[in-house]
Biopython code that builds the backbone (N, CA, C, O; Angstrom):
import numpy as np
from Bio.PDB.StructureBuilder import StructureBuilder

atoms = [
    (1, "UNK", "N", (53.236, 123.074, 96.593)),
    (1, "UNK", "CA", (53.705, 123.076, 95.212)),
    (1, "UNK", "C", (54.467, 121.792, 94.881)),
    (1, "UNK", "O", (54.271, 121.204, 93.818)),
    (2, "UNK", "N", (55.225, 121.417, 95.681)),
    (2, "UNK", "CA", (55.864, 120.221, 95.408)),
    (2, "UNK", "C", (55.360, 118.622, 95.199)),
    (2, "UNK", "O", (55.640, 117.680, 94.458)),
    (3, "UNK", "N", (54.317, 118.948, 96.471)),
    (3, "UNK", "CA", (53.242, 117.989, 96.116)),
    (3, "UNK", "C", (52.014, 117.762, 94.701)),
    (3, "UNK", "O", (51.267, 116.857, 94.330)),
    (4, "UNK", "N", (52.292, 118.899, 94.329)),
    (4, "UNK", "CA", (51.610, 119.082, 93.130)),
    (4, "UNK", "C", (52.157, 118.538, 92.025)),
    (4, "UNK", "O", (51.521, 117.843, 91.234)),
    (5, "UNK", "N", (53.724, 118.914, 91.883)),
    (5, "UNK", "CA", (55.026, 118.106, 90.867)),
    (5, "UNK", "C", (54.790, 116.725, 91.034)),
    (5, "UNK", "O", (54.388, 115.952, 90.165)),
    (6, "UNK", "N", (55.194, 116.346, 92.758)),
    (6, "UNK", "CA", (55.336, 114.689, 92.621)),
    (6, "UNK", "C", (53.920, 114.300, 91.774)),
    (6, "UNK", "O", (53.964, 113.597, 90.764)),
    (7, "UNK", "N", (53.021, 114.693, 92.166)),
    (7, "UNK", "CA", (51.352, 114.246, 91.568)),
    (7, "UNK", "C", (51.454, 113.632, 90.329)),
    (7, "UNK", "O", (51.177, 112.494, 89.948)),
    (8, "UNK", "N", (52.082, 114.992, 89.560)),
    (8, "UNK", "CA", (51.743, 115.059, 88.315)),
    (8, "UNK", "C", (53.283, 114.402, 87.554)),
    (8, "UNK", "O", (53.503, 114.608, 86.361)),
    (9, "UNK", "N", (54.098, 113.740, 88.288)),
    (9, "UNK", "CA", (54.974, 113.573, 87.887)),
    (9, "UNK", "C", (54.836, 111.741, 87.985)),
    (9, "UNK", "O", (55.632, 111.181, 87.231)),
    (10, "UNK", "N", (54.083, 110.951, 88.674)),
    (10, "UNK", "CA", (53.230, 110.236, 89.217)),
    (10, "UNK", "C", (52.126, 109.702, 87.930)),
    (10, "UNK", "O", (51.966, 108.659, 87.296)),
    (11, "UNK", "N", (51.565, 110.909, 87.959)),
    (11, "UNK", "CA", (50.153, 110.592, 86.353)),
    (11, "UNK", "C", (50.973, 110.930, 85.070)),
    (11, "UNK", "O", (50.248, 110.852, 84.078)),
    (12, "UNK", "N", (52.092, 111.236, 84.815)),
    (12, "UNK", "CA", (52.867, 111.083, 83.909)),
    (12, "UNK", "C", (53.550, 109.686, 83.940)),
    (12, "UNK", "O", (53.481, 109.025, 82.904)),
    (13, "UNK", "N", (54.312, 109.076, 85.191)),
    (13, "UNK", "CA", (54.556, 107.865, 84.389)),
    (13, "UNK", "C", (53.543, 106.545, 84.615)),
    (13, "UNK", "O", (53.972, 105.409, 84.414)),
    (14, "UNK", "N", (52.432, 106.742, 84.964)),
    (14, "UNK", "CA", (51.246, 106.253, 84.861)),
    (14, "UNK", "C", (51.002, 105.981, 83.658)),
    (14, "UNK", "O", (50.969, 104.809, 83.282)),
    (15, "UNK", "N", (50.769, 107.098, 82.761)),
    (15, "UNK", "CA", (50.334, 107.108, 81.623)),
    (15, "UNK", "C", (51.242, 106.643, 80.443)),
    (15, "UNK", "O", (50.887, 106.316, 79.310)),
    (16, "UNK", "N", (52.645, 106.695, 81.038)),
    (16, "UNK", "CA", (53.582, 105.947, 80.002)),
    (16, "UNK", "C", (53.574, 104.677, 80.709)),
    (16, "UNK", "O", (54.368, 104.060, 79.999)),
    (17, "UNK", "N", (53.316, 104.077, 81.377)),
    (17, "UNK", "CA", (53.503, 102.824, 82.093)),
    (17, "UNK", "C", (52.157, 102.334, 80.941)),
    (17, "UNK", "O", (52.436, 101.479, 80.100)),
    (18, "UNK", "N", (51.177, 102.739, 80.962)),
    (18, "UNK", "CA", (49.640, 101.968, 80.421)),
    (18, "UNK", "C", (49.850, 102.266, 78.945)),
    (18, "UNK", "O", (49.233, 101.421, 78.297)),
    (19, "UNK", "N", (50.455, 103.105, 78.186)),
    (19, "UNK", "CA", (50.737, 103.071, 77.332)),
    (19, "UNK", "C", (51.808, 101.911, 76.521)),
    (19, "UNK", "O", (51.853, 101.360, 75.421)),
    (20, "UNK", "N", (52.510, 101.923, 77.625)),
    (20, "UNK", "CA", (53.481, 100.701, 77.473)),
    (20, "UNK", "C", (53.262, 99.152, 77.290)),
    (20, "UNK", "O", (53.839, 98.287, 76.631)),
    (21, "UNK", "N", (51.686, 99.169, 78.550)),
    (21, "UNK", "CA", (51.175, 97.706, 78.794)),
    (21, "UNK", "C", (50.125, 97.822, 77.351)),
    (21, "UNK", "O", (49.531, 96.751, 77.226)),
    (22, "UNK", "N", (49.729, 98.871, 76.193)),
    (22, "UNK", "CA", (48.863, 98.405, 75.336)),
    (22, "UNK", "C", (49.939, 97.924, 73.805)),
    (22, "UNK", "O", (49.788, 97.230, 72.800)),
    (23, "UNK", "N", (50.992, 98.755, 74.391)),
    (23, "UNK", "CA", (52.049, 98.800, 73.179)),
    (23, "UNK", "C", (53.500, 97.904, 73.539)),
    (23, "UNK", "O", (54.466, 98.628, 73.297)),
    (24, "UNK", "N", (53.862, 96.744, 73.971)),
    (24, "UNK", "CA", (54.263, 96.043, 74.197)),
    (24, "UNK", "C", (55.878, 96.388, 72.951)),
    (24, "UNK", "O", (57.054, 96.188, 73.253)),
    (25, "UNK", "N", (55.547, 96.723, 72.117)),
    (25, "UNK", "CA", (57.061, 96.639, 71.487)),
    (25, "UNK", "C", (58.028, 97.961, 71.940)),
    (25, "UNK", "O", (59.243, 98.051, 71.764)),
    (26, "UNK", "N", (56.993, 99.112, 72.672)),
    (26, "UNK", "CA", (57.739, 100.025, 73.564)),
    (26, "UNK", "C", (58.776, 99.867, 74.301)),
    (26, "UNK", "O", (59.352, 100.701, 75.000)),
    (27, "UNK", "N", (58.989, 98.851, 74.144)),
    (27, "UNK", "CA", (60.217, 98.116, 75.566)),
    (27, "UNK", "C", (60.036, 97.230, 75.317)),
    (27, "UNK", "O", (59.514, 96.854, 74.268)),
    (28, "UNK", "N", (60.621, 96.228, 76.713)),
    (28, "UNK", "CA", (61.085, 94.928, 76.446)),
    (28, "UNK", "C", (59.934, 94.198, 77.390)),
    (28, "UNK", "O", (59.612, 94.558, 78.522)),
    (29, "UNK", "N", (59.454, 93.202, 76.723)),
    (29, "UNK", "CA", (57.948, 92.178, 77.730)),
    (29, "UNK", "C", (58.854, 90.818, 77.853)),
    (29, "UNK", "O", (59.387, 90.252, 76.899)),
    (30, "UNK", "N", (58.905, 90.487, 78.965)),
    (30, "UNK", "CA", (59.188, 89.302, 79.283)),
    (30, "UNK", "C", (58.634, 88.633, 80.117)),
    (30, "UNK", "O", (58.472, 89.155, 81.220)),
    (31, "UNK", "N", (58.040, 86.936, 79.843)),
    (31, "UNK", "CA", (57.421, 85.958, 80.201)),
    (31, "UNK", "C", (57.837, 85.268, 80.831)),
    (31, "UNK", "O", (58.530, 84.512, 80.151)),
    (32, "UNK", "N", (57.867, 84.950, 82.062)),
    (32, "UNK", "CA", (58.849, 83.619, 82.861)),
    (32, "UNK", "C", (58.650, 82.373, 81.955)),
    (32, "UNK", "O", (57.857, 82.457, 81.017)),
    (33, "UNK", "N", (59.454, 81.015, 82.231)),
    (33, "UNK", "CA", (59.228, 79.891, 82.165)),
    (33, "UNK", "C", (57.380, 79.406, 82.648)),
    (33, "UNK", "O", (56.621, 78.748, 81.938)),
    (34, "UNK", "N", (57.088, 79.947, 83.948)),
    (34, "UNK", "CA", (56.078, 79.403, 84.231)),
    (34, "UNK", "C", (54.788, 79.898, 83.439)),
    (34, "UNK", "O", (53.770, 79.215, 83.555)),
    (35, "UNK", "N", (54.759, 81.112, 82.590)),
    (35, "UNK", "CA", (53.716, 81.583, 81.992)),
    (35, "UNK", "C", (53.947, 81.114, 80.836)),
    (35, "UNK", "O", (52.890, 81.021, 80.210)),
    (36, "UNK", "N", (55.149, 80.650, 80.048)),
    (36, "UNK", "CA", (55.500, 80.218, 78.495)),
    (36, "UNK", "C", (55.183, 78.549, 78.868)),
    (36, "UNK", "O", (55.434, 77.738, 77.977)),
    (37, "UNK", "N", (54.632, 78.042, 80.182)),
    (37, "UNK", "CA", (54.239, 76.434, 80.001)),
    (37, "UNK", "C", (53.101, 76.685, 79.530)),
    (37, "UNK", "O", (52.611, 76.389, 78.440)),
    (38, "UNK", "N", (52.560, 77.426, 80.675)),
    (38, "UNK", "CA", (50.725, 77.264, 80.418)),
    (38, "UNK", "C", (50.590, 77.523, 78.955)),
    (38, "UNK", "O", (49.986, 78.591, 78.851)),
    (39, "UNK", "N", (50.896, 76.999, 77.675)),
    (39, "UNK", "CA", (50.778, 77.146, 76.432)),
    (39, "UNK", "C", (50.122, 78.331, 75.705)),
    (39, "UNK", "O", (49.603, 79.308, 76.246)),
    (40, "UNK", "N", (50.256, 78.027, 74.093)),
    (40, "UNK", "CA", (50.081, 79.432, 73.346)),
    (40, "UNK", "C", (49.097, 80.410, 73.474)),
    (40, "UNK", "O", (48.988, 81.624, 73.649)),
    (41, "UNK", "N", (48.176, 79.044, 73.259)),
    (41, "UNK", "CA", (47.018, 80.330, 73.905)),
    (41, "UNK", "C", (46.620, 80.997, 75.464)),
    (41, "UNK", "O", (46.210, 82.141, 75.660)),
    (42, "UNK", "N", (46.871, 79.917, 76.514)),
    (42, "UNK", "CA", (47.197, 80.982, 78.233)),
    (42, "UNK", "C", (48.077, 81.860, 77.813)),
    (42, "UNK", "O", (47.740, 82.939, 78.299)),
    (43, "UNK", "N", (48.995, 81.983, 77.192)),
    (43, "UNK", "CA", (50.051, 83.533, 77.015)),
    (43, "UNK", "C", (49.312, 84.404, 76.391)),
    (43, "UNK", "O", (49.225, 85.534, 76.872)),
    (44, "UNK", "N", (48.523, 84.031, 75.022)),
    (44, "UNK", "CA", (47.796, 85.069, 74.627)),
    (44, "UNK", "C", (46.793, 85.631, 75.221)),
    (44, "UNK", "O", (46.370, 86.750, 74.932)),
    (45, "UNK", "N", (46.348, 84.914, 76.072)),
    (45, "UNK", "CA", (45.121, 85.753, 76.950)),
    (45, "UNK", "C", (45.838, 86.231, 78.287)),
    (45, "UNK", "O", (45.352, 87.253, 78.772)),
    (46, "UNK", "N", (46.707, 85.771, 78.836)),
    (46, "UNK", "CA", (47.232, 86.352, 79.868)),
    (46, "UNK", "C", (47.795, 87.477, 79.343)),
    (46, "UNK", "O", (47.851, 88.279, 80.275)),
    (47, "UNK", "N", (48.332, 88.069, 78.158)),
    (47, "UNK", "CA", (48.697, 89.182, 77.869)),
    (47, "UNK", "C", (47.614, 90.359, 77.472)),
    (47, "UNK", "O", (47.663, 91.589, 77.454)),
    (48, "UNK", "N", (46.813, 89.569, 77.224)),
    (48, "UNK", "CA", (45.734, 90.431, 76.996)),
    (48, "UNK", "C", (44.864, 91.191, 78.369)),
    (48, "UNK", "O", (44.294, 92.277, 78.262)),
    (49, "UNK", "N", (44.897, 90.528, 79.395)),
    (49, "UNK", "CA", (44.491, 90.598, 80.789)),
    (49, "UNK", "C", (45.880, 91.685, 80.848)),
    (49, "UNK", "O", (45.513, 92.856, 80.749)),
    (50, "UNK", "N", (47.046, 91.559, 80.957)),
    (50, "UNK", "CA", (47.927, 92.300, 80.871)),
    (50, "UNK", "C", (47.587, 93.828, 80.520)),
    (50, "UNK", "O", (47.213, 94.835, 81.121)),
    (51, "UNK", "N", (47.919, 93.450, 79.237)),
    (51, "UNK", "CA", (47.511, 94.772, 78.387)),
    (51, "UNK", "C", (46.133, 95.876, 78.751)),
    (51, "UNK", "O", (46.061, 97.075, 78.483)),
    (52, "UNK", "N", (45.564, 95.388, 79.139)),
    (52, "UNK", "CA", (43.730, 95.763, 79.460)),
    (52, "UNK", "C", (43.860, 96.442, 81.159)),
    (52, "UNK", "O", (43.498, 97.571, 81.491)),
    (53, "UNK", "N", (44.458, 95.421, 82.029)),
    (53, "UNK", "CA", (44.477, 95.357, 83.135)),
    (53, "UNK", "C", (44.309, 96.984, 83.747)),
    (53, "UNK", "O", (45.122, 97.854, 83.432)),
    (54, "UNK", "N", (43.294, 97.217, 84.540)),
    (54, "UNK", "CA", (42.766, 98.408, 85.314)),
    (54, "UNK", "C", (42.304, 98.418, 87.014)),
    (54, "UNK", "O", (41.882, 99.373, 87.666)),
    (55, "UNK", "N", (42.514, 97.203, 87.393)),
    (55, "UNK", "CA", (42.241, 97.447, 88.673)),
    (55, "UNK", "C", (43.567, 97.944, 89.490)),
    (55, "UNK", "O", (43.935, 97.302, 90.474)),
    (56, "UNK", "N", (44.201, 98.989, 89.096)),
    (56, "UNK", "CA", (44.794, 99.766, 90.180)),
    (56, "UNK", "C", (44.426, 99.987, 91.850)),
    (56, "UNK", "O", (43.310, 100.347, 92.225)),
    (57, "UNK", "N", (45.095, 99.822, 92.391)),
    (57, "UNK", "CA", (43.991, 100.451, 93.638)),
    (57, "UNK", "C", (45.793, 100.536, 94.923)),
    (57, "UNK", "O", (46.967, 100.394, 94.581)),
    (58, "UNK", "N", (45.337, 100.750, 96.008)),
    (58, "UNK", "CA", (46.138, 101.211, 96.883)),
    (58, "UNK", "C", (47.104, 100.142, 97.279)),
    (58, "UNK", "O", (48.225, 100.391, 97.723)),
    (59, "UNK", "N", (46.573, 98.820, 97.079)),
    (59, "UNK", "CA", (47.461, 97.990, 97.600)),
    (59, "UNK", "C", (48.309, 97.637, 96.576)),
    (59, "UNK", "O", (49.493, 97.650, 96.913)),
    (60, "UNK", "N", (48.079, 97.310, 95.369)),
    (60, "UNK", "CA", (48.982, 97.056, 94.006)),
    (60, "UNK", "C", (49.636, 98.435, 93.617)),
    (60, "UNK", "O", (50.570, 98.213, 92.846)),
    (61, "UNK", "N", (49.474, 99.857, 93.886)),
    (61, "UNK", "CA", (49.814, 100.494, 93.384)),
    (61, "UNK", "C", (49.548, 102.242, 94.401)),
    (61, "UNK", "O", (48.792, 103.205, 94.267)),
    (62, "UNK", "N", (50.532, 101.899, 95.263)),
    (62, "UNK", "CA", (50.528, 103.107, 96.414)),
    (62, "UNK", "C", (51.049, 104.318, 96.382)),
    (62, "UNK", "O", (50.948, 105.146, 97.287)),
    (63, "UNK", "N", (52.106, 104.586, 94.465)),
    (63, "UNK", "CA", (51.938, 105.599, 93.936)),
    (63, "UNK", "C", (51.605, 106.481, 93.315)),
    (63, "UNK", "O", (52.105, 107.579, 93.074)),
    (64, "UNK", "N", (49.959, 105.578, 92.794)),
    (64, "UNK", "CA", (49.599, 105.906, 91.242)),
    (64, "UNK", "C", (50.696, 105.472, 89.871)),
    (64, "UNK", "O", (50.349, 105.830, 88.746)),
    (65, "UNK", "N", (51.855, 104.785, 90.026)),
    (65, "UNK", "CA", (51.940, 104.573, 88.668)),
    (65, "UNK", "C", (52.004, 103.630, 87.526)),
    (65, "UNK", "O", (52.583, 103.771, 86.449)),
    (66, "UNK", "N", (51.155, 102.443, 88.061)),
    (66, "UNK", "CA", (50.754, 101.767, 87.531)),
    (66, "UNK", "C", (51.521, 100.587, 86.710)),
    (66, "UNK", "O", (51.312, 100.109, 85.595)),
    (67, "UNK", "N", (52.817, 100.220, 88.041)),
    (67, "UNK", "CA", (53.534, 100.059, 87.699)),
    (67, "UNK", "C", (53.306, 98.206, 87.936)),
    (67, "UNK", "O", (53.700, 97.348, 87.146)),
    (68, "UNK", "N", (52.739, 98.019, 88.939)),
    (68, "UNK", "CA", (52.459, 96.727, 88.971)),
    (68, "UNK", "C", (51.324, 95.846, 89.653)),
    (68, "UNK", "O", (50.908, 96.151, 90.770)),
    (69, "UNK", "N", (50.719, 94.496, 88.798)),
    (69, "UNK", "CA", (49.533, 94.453, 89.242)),
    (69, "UNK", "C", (49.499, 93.009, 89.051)),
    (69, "UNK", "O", (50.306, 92.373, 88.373)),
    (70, "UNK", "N", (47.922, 92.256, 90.078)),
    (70, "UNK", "CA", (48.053, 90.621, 90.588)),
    (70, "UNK", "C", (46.598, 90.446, 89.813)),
    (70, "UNK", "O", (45.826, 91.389, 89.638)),
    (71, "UNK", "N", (46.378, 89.249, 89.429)),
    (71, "UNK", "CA", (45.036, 89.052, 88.792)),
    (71, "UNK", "C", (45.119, 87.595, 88.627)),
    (71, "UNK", "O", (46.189, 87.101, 88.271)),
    (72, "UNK", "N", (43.833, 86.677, 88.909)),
    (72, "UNK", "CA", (44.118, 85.703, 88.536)),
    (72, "UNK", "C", (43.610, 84.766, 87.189)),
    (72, "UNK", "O", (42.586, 84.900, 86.519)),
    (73, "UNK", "N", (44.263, 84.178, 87.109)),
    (73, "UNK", "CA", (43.884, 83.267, 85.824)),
    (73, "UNK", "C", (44.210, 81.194, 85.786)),
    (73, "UNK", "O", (45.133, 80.380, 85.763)),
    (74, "UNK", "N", (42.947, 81.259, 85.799)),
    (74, "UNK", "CA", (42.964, 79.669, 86.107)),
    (74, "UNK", "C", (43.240, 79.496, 86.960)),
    (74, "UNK", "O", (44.011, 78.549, 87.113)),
    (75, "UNK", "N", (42.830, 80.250, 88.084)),
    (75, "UNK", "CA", (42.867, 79.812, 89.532)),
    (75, "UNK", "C", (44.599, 79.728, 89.484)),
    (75, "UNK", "O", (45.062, 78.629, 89.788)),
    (76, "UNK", "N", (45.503, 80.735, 89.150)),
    (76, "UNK", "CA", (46.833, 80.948, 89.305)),
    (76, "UNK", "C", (46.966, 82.654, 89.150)),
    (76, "UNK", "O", (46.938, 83.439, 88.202)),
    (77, "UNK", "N", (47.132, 82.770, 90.686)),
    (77, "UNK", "CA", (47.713, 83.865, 90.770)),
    (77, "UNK", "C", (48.952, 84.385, 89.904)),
    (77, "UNK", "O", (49.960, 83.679, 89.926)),
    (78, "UNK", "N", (48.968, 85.707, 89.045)),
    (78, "UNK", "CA", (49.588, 86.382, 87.824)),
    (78, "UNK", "C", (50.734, 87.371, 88.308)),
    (78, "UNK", "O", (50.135, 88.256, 87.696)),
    (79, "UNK", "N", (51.558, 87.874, 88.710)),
    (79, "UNK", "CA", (52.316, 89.519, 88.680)),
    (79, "UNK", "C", (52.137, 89.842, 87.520)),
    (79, "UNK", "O", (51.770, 89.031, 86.671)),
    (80, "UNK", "N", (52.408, 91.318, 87.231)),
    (80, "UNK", "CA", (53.529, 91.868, 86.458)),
    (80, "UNK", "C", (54.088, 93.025, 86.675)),
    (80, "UNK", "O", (53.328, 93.857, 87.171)),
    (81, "UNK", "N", (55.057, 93.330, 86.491)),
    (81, "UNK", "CA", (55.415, 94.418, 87.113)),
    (81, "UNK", "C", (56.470, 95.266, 86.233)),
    (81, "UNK", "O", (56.953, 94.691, 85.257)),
    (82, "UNK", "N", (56.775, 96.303, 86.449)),
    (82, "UNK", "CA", (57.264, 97.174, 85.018)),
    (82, "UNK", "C", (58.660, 98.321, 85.835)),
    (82, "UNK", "O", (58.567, 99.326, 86.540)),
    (83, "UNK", "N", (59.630, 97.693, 85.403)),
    (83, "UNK", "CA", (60.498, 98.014, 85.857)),
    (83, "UNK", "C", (61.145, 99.401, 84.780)),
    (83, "UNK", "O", (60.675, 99.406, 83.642)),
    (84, "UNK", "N", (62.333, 100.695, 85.174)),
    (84, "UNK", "CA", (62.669, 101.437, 84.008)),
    (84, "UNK", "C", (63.934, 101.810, 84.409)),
    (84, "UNK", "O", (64.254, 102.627, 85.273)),
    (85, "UNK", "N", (64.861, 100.887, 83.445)),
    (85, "UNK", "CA", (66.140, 100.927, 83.255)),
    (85, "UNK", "C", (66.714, 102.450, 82.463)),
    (85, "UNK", "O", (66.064, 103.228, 81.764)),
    (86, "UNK", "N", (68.151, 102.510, 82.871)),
    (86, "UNK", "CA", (68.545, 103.582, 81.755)),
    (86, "UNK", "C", (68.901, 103.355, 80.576)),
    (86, "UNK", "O", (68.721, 102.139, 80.508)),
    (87, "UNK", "N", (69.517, 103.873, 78.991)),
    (87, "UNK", "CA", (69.299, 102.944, 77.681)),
    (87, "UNK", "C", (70.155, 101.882, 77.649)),
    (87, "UNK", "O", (69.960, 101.167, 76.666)),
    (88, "UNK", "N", (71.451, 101.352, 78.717)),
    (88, "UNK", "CA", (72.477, 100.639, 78.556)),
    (88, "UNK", "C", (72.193, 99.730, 79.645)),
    (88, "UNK", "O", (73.118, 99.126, 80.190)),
    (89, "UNK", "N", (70.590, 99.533, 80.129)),
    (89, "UNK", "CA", (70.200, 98.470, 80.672)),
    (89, "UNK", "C", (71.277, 98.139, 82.034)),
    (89, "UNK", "O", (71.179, 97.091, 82.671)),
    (90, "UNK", "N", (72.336, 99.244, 82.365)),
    (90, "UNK", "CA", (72.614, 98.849, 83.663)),
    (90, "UNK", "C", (72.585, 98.871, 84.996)),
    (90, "UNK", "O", (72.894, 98.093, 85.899)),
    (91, "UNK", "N", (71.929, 100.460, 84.862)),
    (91, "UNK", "CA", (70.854, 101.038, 85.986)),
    (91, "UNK", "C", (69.379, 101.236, 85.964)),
    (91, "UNK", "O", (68.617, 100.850, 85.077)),
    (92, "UNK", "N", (69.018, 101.996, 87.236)),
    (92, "UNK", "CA", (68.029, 102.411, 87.108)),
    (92, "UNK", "C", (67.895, 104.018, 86.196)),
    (92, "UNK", "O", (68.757, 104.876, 86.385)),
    (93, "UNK", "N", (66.584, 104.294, 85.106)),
    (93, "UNK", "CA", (66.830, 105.336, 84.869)),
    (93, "UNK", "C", (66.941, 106.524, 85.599)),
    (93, "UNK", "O", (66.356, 106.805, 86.645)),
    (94, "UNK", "N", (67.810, 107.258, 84.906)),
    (94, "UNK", "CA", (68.074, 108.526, 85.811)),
    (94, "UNK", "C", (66.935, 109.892, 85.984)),
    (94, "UNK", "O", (67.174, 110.865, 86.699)),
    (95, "UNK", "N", (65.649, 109.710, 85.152)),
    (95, "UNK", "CA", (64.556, 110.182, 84.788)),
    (95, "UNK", "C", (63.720, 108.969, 83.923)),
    (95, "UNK", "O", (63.907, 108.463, 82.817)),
    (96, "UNK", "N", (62.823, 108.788, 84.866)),
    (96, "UNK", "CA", (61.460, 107.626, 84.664)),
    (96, "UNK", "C", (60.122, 108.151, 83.814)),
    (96, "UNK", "O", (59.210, 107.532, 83.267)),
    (97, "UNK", "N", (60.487, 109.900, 83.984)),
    (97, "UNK", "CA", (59.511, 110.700, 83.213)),
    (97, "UNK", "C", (60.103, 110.477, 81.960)),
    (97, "UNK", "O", (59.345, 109.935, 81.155)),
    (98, "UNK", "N", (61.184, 110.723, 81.573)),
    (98, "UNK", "CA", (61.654, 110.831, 80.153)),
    (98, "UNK", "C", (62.493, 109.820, 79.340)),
    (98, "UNK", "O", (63.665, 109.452, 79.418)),
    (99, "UNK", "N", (61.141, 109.413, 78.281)),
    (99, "UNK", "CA", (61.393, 108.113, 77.581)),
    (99, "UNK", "C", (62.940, 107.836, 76.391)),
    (99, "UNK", "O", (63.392, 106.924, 75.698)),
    (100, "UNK", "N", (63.343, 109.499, 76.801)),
    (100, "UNK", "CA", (64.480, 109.488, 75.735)),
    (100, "UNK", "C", (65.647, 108.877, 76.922)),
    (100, "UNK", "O", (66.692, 108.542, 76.364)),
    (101, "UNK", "N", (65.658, 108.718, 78.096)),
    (101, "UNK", "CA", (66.747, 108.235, 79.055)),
    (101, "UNK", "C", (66.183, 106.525, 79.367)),
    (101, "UNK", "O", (67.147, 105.761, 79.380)),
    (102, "UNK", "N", (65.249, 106.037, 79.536)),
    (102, "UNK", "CA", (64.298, 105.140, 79.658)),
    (102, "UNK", "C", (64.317, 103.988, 78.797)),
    (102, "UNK", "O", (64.167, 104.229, 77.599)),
    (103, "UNK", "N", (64.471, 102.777, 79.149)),
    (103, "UNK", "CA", (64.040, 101.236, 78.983)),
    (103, "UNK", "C", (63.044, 100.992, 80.020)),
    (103, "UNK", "O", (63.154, 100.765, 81.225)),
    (104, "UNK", "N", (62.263, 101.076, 79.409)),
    (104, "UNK", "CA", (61.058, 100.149, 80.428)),
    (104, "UNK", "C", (61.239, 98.508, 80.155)),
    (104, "UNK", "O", (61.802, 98.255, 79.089)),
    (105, "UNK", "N", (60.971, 97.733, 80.703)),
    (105, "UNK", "CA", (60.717, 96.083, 80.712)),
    (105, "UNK", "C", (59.581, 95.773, 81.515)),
    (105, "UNK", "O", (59.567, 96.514, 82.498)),
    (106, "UNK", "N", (58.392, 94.784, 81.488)),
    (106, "UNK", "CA", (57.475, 94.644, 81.931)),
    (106, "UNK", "C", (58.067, 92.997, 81.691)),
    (106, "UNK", "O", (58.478, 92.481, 80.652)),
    (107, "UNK", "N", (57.942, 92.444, 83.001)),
    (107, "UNK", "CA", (58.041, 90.939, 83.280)),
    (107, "UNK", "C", (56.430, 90.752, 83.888)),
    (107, "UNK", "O", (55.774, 91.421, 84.687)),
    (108, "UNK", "N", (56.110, 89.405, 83.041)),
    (108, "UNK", "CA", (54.567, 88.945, 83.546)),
    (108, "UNK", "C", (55.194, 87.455, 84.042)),
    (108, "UNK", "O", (56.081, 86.804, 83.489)),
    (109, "UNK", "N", (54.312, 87.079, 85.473)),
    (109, "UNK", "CA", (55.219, 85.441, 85.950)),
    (109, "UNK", "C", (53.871, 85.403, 87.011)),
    (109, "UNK", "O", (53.036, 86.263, 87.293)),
    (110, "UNK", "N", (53.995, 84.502, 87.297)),
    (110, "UNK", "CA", (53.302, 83.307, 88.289)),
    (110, "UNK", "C", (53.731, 83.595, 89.582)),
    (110, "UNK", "O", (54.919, 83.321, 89.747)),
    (111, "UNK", "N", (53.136, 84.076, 90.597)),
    (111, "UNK", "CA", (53.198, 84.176, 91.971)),
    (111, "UNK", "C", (53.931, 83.782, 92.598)),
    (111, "UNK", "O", (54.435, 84.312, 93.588)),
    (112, "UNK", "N", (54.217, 82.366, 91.967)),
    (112, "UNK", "CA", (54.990, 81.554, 92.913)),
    (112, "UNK", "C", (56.531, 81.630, 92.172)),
    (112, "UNK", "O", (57.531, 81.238, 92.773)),
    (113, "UNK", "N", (56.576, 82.085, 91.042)),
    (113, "UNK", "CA", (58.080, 82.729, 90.683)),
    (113, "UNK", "C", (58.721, 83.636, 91.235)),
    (113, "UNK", "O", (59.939, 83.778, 91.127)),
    (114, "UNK", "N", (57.793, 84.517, 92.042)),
    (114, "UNK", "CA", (58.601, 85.796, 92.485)),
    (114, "UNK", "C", (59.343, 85.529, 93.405)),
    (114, "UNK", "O", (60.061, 86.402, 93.892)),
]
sb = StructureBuilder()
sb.init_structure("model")
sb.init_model(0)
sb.init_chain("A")
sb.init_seg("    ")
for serial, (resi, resn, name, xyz) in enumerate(atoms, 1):
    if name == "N":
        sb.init_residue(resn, " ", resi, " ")
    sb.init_atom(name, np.array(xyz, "f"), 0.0, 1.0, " ", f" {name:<3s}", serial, name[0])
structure = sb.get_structure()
């Protein structure tokens, strides 16, 4: 039974995580320095690769929740990864299921930033 909760507790913030990456004003998106060089338009398509992004699999994502993922672009390896604060941004939230306790932030950066 419990394993059944974590599951589904798992494809719940999955689904607010991908909801998040299509709806960007859900929270807070932030761009390193190294993704705001590659100019206006590499940001707009790197966000779009962002936003879209579906290759989940075991090594980017060993809980199901879709929280963070590598892809490349122009032969430059990408992160992003989606972190969920509580609303006063000084912890972690105290419930990741529930968007009424929840700041999500999704930082997108360059490999070699991390």
């Amino acid at each position: 039974m419990e394993n059944l909760m974590e599951n589904s507790q798992f494809q719940s913030i999955a689904e607010q995580n991908d909801d998040f990456r299509l709806h960007p004003s859900k929270g807070t998106f932030c761009l390193t320095s190294g993704i705001r060089a590659l100019g206006k338009d590499s940001v707009r398509e790197i966000i779009d690769i962002v936003r879209n992004f579906n290759n989940f699999n075991e090594d980017n994502d060993p809980y199901g929740e879709h929280d963070f993922g590598v892809f490349y672009y122009r032969n430059r390896q990408i992160f992003f990864k989606i972190d969920n604060y509580d609303r006063e941004f000084l912890y972690l939230s105290p419930d990741v299921t529930n968007p009424k306790l929840t700041n999500k932030v999704l930082t997108v950066m360059l490999a070699q930033e991390y």
